[in-house]
PDBQT receptor file of N, H, CA, C and O in Angstrom, charges set to zero:
ATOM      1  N   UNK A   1       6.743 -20.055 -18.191  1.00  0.00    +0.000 N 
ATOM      2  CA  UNK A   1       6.759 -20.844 -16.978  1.00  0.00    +0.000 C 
ATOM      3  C   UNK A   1       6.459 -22.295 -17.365  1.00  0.00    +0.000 C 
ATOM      4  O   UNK A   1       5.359 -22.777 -17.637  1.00  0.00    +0.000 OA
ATOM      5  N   UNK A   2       7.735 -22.937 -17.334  1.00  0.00    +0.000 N 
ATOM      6  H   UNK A   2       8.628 -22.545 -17.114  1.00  0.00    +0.000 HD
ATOM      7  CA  UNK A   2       6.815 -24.692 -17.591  1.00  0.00    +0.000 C 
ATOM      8  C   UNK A   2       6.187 -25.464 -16.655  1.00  0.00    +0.000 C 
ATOM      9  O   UNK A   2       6.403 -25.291 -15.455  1.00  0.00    +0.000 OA
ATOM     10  N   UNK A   3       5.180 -26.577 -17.200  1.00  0.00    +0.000 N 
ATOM     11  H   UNK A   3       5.004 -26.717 -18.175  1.00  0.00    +0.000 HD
ATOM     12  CA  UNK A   3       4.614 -26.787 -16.477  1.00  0.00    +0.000 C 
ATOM     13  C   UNK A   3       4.797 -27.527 -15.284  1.00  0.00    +0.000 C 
ATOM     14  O   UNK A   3       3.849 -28.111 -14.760  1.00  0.00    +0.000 OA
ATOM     15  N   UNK A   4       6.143 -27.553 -14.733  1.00  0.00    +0.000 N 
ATOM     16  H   UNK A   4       6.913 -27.079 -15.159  1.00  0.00    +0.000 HD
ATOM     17  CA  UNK A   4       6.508 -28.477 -14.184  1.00  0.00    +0.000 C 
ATOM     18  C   UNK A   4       6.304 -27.887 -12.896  1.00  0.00    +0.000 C 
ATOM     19  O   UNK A   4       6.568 -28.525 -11.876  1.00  0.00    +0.000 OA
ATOM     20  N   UNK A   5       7.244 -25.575 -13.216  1.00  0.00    +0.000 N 
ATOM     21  CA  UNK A   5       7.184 -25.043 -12.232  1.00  0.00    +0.000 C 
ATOM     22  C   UNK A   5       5.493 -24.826 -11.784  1.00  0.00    +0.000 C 
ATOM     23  O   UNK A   5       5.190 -24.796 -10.591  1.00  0.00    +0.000 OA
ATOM     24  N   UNK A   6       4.584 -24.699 -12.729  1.00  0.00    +0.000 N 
ATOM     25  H   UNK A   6       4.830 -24.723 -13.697  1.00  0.00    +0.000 HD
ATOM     26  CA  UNK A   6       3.047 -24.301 -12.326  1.00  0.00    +0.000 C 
ATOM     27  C   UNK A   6       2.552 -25.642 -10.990  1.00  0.00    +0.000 C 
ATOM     28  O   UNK A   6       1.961 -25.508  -9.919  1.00  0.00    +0.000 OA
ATOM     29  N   UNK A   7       3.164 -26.971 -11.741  1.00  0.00    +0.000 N 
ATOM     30  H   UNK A   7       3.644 -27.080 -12.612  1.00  0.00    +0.000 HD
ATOM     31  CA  UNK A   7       2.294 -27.986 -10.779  1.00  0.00    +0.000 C 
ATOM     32  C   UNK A   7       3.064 -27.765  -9.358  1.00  0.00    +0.000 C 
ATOM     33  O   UNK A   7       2.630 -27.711  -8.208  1.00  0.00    +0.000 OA
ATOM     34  N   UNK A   8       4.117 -27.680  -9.787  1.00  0.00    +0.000 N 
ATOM     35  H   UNK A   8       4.470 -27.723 -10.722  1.00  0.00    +0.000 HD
ATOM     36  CA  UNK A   8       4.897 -27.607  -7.887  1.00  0.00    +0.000 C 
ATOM     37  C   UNK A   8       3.943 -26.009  -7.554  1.00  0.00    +0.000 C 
ATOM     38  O   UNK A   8       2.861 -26.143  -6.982  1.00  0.00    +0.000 OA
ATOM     39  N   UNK A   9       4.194 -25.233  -7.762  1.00  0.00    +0.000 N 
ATOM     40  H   UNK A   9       5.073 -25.124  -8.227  1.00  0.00    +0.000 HD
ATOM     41  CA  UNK A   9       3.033 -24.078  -7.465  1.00  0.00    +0.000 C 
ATOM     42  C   UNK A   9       1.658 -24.944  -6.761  1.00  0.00    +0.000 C 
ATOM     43  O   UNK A   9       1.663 -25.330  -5.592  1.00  0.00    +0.000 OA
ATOM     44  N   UNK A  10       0.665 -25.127  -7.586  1.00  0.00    +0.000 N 
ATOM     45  H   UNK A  10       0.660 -24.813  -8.535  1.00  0.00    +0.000 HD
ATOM     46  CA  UNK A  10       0.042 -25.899  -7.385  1.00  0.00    +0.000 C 
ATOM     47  C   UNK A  10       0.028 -26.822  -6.362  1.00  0.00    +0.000 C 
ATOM     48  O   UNK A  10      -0.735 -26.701  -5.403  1.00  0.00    +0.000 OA
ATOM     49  N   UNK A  11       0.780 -27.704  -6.478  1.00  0.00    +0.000 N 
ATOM     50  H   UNK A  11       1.400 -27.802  -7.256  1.00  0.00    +0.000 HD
ATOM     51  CA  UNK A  11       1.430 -28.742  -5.064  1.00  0.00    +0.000 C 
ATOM     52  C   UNK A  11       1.161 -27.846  -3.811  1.00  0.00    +0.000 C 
ATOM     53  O   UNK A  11       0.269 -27.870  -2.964  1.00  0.00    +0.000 OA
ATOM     54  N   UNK A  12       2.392 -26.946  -4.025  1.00  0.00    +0.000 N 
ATOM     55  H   UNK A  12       3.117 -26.927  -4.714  1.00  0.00    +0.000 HD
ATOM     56  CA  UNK A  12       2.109 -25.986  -2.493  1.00  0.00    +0.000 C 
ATOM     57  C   UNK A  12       1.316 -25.529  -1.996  1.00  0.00    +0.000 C 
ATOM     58  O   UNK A  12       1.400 -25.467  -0.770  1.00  0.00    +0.000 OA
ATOM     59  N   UNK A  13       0.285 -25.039  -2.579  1.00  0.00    +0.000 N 
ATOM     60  H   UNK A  13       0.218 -25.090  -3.576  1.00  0.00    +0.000 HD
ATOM     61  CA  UNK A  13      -0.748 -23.920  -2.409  1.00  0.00    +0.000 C 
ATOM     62  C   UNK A  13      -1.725 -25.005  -2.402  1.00  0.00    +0.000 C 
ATOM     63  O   UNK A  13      -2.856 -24.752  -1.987  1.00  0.00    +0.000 OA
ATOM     64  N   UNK A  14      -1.453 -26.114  -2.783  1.00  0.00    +0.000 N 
ATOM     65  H   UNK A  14      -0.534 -26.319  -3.121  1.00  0.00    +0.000 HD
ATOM     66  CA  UNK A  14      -2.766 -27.296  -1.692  1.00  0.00    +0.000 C 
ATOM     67  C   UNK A  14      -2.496 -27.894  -0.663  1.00  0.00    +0.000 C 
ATOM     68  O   UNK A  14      -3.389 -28.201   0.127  1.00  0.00    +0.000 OA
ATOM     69  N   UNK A  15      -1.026 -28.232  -0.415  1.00  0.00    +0.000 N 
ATOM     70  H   UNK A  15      -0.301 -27.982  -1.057  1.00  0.00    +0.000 HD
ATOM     71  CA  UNK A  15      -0.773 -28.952   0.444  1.00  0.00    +0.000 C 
ATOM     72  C   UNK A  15      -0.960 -27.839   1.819  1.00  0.00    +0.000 C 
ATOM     73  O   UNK A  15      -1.377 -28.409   2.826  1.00  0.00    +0.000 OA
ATOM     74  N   UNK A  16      -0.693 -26.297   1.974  1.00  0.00    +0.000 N 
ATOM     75  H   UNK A  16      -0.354 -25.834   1.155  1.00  0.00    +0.000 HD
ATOM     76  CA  UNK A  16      -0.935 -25.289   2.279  1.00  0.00    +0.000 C 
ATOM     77  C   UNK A  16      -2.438 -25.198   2.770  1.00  0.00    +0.000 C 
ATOM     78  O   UNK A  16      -2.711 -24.254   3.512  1.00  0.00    +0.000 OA
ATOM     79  N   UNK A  17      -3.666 -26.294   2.345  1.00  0.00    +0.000 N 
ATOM     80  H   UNK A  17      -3.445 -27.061   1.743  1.00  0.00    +0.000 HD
ATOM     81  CA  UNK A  17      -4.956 -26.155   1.996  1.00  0.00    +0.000 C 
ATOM     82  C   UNK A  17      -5.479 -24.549   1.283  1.00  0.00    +0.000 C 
ATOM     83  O   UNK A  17      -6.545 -24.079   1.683  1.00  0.00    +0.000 OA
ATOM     84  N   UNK A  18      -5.000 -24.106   0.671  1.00  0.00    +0.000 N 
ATOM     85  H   UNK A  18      -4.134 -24.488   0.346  1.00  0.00    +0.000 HD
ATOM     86  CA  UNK A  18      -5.343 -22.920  -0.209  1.00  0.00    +0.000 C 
ATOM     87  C   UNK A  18      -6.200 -23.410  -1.603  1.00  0.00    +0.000 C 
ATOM     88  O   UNK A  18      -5.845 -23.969  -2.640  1.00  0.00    +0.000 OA
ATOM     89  N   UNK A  19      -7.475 -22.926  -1.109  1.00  0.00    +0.000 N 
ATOM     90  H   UNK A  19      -7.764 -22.471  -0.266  1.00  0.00    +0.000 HD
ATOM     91  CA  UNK A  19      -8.268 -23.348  -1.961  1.00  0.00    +0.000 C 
ATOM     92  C   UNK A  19      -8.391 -22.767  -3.390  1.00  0.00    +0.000 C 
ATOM     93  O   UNK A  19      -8.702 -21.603  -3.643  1.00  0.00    +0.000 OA
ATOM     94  N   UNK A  20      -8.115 -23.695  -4.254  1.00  0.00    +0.000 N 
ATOM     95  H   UNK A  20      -7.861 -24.640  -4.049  1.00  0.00    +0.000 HD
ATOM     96  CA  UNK A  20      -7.935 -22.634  -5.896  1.00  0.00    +0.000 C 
ATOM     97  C   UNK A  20      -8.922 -22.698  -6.860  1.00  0.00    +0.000 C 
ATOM     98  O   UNK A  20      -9.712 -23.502  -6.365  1.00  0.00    +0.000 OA
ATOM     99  N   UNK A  21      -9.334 -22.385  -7.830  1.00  0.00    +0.000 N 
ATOM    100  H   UNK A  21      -8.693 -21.731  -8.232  1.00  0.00    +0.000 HD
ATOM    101  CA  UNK A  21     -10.233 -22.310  -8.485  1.00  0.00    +0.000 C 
ATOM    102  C   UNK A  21      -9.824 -23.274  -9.421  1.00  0.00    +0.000 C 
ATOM    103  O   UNK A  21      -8.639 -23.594  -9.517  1.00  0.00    +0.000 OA
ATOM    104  N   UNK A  22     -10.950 -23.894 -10.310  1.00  0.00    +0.000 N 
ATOM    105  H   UNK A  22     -11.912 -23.633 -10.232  1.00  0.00    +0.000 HD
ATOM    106  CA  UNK A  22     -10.756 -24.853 -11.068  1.00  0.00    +0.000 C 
ATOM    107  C   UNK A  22     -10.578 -23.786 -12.732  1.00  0.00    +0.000 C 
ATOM    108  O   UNK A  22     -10.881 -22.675 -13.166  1.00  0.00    +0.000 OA
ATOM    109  N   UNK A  23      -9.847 -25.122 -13.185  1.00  0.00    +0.000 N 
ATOM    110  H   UNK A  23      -9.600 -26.025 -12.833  1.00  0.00    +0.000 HD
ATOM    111  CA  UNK A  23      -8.751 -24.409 -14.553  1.00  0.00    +0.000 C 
ATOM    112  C   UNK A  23     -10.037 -23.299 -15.354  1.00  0.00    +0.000 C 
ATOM    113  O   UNK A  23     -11.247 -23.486 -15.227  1.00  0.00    +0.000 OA
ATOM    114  N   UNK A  24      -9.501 -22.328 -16.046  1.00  0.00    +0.000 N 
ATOM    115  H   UNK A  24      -8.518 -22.176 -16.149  1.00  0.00    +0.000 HD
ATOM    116  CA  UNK A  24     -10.242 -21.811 -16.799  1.00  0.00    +0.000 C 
ATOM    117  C   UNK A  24     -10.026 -22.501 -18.142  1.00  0.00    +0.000 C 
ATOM    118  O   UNK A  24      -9.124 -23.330 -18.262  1.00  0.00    +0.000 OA
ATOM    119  N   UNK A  25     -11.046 -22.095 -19.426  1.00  0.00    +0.000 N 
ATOM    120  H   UNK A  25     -11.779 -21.422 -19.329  1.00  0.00    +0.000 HD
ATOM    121  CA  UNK A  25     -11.110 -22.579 -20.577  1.00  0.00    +0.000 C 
ATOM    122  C   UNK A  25     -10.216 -21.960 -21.434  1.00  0.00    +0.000 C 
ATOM    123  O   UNK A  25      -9.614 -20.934 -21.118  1.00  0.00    +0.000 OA
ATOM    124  N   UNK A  26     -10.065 -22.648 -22.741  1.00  0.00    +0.000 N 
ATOM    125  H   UNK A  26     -10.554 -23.482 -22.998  1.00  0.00    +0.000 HD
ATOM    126  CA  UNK A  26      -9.129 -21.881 -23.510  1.00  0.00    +0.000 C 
ATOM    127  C   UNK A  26     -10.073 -20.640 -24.195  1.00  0.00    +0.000 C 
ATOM    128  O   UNK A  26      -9.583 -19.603 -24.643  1.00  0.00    +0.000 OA
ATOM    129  N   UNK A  27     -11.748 -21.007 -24.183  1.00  0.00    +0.000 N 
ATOM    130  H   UNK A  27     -12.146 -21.849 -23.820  1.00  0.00    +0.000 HD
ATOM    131  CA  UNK A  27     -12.223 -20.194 -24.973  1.00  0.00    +0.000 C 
ATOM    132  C   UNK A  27     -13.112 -18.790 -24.206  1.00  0.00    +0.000 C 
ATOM    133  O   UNK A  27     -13.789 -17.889 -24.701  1.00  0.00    +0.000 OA
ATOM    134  N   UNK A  28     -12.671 -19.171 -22.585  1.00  0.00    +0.000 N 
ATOM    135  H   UNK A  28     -12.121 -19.903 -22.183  1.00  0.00    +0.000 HD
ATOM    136  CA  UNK A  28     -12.831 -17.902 -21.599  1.00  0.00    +0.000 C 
ATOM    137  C   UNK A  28     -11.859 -17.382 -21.498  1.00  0.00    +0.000 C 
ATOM    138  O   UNK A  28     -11.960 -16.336 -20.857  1.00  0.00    +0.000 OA
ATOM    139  N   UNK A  29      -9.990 -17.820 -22.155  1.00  0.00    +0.000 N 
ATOM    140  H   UNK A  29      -9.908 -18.670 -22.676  1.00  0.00    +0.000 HD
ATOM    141  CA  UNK A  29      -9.246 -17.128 -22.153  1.00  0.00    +0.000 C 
ATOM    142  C   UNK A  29      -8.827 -16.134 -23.105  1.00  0.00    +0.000 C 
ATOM    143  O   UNK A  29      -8.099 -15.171 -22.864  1.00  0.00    +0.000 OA
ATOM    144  N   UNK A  30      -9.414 -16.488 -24.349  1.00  0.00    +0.000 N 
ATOM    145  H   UNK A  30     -10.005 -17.270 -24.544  1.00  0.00    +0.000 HD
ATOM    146  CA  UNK A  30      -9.685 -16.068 -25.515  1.00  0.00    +0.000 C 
ATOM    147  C   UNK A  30     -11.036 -14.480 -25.275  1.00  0.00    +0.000 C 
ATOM    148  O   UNK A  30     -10.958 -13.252 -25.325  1.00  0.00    +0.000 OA
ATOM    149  N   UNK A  31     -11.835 -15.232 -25.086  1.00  0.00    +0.000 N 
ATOM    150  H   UNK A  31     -11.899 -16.229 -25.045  1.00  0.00    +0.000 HD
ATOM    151  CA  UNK A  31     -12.644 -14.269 -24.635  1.00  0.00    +0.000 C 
ATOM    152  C   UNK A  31     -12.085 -12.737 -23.843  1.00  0.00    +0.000 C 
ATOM    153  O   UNK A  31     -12.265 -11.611 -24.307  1.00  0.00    +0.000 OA
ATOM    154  N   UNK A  32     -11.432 -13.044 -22.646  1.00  0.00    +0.000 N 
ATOM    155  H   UNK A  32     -11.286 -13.959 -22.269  1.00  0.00    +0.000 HD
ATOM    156  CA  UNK A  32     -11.280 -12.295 -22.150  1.00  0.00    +0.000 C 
ATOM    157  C   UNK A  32     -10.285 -11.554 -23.076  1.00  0.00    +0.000 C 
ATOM    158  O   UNK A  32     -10.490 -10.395 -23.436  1.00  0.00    +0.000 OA
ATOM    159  N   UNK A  33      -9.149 -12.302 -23.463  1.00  0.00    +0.000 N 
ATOM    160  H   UNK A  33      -8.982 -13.244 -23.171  1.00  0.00    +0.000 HD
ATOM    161  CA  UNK A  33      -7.851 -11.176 -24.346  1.00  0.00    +0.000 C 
ATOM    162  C   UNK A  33      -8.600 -10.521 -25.027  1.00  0.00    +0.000 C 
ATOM    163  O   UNK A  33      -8.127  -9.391 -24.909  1.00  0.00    +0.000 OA
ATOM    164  N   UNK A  34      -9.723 -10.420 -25.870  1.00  0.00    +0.000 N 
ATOM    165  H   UNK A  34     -10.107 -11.338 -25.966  1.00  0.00    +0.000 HD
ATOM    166  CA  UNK A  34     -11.017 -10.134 -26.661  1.00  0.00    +0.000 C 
ATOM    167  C   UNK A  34     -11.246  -8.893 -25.987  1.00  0.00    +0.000 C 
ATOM    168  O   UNK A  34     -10.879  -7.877 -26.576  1.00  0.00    +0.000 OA
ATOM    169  N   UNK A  35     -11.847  -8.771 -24.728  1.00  0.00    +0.000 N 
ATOM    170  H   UNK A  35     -12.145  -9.597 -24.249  1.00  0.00    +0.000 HD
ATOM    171  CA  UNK A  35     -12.904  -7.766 -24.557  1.00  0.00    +0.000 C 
ATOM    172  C   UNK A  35     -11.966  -6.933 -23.506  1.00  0.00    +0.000 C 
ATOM    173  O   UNK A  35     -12.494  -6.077 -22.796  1.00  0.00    +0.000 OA
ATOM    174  N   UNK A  36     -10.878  -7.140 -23.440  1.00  0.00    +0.000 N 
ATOM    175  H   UNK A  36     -10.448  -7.835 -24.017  1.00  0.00    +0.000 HD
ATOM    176  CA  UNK A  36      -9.425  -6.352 -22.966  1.00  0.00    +0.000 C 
ATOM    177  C   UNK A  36      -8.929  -6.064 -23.808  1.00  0.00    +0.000 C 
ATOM    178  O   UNK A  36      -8.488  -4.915 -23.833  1.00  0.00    +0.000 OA
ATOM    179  N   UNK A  37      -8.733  -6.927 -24.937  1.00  0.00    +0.000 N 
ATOM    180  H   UNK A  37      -9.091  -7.861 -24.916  1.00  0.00    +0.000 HD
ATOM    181  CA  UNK A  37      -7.629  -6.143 -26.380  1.00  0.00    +0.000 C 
ATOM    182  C   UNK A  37      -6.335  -6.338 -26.118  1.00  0.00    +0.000 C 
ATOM    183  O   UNK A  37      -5.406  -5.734 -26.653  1.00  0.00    +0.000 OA
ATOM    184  N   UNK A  38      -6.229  -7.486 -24.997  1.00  0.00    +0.000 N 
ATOM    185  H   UNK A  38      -6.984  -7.977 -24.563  1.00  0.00    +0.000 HD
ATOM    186  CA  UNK A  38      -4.736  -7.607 -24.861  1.00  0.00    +0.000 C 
ATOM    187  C   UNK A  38      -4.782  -9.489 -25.187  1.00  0.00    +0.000 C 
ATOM    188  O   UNK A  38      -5.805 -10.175 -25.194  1.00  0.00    +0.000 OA
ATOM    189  N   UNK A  39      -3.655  -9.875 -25.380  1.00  0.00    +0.000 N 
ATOM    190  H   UNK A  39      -2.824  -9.318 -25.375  1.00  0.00    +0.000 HD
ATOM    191  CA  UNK A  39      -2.832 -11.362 -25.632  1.00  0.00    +0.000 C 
ATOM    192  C   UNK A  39      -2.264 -11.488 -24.457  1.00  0.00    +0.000 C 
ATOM    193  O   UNK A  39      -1.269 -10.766 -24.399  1.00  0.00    +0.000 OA
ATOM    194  N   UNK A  40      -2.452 -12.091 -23.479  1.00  0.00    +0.000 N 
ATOM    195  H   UNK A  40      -3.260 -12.678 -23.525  1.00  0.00    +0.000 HD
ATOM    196  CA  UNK A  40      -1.476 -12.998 -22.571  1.00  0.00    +0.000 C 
ATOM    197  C   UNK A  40      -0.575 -13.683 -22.951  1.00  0.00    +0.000 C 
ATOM    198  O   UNK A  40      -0.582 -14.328 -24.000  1.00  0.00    +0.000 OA
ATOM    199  N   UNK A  41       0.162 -13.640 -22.286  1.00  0.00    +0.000 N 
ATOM    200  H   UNK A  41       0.167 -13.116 -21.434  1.00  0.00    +0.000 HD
ATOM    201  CA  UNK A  41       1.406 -14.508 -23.120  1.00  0.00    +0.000 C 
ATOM    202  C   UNK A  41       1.152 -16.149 -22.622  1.00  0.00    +0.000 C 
ATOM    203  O   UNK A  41       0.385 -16.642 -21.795  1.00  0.00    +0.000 OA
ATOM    204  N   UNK A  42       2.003 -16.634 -23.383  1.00  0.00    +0.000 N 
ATOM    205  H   UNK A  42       2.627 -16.234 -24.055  1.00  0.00    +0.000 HD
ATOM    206  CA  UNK A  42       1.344 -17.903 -23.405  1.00  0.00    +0.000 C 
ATOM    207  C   UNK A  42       1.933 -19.010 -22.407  1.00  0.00    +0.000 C 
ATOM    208  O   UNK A  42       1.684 -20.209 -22.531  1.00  0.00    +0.000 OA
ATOM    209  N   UNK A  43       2.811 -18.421 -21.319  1.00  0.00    +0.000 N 
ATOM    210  H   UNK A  43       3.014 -17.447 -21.218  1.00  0.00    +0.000 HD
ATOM    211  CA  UNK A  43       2.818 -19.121 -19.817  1.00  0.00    +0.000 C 
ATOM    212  C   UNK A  43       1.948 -18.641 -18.778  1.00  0.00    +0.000 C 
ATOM    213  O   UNK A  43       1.902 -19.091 -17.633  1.00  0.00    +0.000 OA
ATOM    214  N   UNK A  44       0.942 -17.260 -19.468  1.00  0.00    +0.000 N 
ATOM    215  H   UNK A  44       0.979 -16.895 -20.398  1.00  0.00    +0.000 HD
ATOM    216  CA  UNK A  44      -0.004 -16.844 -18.395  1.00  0.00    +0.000 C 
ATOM    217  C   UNK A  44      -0.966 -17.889 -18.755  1.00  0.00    +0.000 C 
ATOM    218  O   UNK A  44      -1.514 -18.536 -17.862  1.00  0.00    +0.000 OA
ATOM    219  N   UNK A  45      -1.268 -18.153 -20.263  1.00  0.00    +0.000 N 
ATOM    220  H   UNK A  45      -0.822 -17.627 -20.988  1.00  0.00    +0.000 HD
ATOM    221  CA  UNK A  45      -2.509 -19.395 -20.401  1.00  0.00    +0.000 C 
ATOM    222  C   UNK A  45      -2.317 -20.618 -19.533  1.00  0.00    +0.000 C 
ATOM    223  O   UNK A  45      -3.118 -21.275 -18.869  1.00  0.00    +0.000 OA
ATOM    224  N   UNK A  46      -1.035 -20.726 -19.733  1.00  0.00    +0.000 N 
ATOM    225  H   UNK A  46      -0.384 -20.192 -20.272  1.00  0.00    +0.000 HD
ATOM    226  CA  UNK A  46      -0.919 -22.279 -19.283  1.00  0.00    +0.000 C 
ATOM    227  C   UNK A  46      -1.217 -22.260 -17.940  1.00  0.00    +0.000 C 
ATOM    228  O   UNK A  46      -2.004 -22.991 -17.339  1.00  0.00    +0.000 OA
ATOM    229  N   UNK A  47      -0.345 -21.132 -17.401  1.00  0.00    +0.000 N 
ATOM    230  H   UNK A  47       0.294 -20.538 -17.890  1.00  0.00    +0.000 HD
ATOM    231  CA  UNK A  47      -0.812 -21.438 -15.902  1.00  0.00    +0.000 C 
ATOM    232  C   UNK A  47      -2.595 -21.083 -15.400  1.00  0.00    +0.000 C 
ATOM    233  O   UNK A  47      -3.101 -21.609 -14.409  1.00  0.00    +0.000 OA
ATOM    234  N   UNK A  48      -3.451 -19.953 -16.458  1.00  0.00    +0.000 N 
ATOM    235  H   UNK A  48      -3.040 -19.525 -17.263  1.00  0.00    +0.000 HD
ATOM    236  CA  UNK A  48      -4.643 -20.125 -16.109  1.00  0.00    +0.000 C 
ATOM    237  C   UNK A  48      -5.731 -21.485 -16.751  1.00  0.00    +0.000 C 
ATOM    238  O   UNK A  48      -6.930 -21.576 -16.488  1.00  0.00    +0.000 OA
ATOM    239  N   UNK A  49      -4.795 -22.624 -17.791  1.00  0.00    +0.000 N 
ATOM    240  H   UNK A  49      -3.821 -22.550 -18.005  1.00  0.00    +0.000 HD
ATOM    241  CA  UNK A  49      -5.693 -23.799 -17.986  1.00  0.00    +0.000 C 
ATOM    242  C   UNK A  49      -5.311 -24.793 -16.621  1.00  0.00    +0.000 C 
ATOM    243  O   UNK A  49      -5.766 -25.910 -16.375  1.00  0.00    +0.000 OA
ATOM    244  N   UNK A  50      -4.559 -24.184 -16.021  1.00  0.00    +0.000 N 
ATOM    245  H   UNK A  50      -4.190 -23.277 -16.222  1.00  0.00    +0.000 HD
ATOM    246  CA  UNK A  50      -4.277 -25.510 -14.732  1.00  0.00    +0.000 C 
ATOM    247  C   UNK A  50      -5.078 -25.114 -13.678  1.00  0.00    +0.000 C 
ATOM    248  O   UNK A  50      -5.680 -26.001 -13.072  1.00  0.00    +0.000 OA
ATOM    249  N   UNK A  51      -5.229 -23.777 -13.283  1.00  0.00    +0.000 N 
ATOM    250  H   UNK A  51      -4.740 -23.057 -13.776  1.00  0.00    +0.000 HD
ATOM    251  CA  UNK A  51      -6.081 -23.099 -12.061  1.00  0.00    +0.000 C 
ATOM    252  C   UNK A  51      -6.214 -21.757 -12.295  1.00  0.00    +0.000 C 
ATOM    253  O   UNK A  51      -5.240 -21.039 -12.521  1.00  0.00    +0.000 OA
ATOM    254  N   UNK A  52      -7.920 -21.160 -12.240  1.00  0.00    +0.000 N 
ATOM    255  H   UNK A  52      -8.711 -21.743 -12.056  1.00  0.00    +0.000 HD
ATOM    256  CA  UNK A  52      -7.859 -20.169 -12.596  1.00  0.00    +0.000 C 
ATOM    257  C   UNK A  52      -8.137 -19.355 -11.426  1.00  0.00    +0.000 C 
ATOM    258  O   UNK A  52      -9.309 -19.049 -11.206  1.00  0.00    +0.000 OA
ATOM    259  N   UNK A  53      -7.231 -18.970 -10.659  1.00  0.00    +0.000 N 
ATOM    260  H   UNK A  53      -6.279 -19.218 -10.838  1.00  0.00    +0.000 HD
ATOM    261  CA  UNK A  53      -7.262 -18.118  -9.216  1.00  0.00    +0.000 C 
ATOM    262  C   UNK A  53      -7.343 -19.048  -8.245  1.00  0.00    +0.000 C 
ATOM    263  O   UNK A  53      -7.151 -20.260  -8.342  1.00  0.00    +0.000 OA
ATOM    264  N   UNK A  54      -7.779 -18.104  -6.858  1.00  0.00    +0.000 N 
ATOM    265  H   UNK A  54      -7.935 -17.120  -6.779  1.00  0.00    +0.000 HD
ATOM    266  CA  UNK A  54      -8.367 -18.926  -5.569  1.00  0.00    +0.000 C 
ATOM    267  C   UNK A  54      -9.603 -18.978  -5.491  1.00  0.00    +0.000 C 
ATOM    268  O   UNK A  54     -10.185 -17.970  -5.895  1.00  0.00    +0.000 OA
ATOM    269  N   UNK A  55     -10.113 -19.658  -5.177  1.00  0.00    +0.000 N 
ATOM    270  H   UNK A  55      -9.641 -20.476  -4.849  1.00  0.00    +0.000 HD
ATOM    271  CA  UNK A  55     -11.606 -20.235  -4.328  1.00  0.00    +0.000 C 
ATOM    272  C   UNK A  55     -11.897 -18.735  -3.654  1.00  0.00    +0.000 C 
ATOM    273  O   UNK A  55     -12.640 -17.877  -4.129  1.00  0.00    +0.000 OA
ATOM    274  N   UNK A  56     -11.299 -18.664  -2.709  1.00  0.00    +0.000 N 
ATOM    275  H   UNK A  56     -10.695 -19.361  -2.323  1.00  0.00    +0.000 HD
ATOM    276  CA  UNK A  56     -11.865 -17.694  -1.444  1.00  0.00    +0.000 C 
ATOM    277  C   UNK A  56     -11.482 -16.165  -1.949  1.00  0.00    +0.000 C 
ATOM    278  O   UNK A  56     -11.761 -15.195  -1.246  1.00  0.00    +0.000 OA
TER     279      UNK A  56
């Protein structure tokens, strides 16, 4: 997913007021593939270093 499609994502889902969570880290993303045993692929990172979920 490039990042062009994540920010228009993004865009919407604020302009929407949908409150999102602020980006996760690279080394809580790491972590987690860790203690799951799985690799995300690497348009799931990108889109969790821009916002990591919703707020609510």
């Amino acid at each position: 997913m490039p990042s062009i499609c994540i920010n228009t994502i993004i865009n919407q889902w604020t302009s929407e007021n949908i409150k999102l969570s602020p980006p996760a880290t690279t080394e809580s993303i790491k972590t987690t593939e860790e203690i799951i045993d799985f690799q995300f692929p690497d348009d799931c990172k990108e889109f969790y270093l821009k916002m990591d979920g919703f707020a609510d």
